[in-house]
Residue, then its C-alpha position, 0 to 999 in steps of 0.5 A: x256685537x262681537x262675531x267671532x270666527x272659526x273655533x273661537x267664541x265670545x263669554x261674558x264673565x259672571x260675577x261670583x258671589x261677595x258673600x261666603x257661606x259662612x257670611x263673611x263679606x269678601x273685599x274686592x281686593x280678595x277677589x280673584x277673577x271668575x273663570x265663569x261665563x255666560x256664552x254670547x256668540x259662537x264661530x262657524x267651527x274649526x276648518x279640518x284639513x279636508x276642508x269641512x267645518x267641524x261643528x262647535x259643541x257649545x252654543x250660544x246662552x250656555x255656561x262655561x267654565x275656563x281657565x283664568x288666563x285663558x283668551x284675549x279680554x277686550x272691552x267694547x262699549x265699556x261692556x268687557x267681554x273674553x274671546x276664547x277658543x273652543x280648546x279653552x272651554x273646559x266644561x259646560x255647566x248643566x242645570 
């Protein structure tokens, strides 16, 4: 497993639905990659200039959505995974 460091944070993408509303069937050459994902693992914090660690607001399991082109994919036992920083997370999904 990836153990992130700092402020940064390990997501894996959640596939979108290949189906419309409508039931149109969406080909994957029409697809776009998700910028949704499930949080698998989180840095200790970002470290401020006085030397504290500055706590992460998101943690482990949550839901995030960030931008397409946002962080470093990397594969790691054919699983792919993107490392973002904590900047990158523009929103929690709540249930």
């Amino acid at each position: 497993m990836l153990k992130p460091l700092n402020d940064h944070i390990v997501v894996q993408r959640v596939e979108e639905e290949t189906v419309s509303k409508g039931g149109i069937i969406i080909p994957d050459t029409a697809k776009e990659k998700p910028a949704k994902g499930k949080v698998l693992a989180v840095g200790t914090g970002k470290l401020s200039k006085d030397g504290k660690r500055q706590a992460i607001e998101i943690k482990t399991g949550d839901v995030v959505l960030f931008g397409k082109y946002s962080g470093s994919e990397v594969k790691l036992n054919g699983v792919d995974y993107v490392i973002l920083r904590e900047d990158d997370v523009l929103a929690i999904i709540e249930n």
